[in-house]
N, C-alpha and C positions, 0 to 999 in steps of 0.2 A: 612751559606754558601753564600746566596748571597751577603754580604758585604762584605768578603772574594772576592770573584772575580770581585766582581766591582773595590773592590782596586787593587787588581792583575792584573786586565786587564786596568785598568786607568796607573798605572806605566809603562805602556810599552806604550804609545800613547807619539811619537814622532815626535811634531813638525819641527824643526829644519830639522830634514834628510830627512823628507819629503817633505816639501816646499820649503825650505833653506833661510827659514826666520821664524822667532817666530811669533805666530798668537793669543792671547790671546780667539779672540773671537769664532776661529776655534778650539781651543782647548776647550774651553765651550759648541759648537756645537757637536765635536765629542763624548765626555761626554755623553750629551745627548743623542746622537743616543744607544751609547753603554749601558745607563742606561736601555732604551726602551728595548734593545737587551734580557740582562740580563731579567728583569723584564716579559720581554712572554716568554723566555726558565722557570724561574720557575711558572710561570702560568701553561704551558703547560708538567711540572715535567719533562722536559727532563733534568734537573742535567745541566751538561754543554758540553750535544753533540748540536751541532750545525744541523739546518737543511739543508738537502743535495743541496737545492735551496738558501742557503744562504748570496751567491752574490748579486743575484736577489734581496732578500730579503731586503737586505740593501738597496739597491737603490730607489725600489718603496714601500719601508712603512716608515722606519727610516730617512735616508738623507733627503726625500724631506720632511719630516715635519719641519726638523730643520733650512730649507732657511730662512733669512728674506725675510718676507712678504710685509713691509713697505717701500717703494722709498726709502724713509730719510735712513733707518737702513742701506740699501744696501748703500748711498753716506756715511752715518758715514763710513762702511767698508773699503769703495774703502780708504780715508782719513785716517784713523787709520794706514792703512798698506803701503802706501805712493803706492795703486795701486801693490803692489805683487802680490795681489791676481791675478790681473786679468791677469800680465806677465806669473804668474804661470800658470795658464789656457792656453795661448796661446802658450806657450811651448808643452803644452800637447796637444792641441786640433789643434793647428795651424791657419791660422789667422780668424779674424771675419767679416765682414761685419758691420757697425752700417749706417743706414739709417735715423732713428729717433728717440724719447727719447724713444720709446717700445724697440728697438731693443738695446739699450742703457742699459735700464735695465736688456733683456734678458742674455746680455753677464754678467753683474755682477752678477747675479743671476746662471747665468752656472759654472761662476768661485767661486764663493761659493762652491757649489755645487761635484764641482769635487775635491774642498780643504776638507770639509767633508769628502768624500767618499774614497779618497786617505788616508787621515791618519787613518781615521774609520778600511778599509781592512789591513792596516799596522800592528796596532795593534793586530786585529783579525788574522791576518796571524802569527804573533808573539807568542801569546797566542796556536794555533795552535803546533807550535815547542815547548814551551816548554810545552805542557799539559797539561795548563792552561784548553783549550777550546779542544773539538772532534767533528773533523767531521764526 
């Protein structure tokens, strides 16, 4: 069952419609959250109802384990994605402030973060309609 829905639920994670741009490494990120996901729903034998707090969920257990952690990995990102990432974020979040290299990071680090958790609910909202996943 669970490798059953990991692929089921990995087939519907959609880059493209969601950022509007392909993200290789947000797509391995999201992966991973959704593994984690999977992985405590069968720990916890709930099959594949979702728990009712499961927004929440995603956010502060899953997403933020999968940020990069390392300055370097967040500027490979920025570079990889010619900075999508971080127009993506600002689209969404509106503008940022950068003061110095903390605050520099923080924004690439938030637009990670909301590129994660954006595709991550995408899919799970997807999985959701079709009865993939229960809430």
């Amino acid at each position: 069952m669970r490798e059953d829905l990991k692929r089921k639920l990995f087939a519907l994670i959609n880059i493209e419609k969601v950022l509007d741009y392909y993200d290789s490494r947000i797509k391995e990120k999201v992966e991973i959250v959704l593994n984690d996901l999977i992985e405590d729903l069968v720990y916890q034998k709930a099959g594949n109802k979702l728990p009712e707090d499961w927004k929440d969920m995603l956010n502060e257990y899953y997403v933020d384990t999968a940020i990069d952690g390392y300055n370097r990995d967040l500027l490979d990102w920025v570079n990889e994605t010619q900075a999508n990432g971080i127009y993506y974020y600002t689209e969404q979040a509106g503008s940022f402030e950068v003061k110095d290299d903390a605050d520099f990071f923080q924004l690439i680090m938030s637009a990670q973060f909301i590129c994660i958790e954006n595709v991550a609910k995408d899919a799970i909202e997807k999985a959701i309609e079709k009865g993939i996943l229960k809430e």
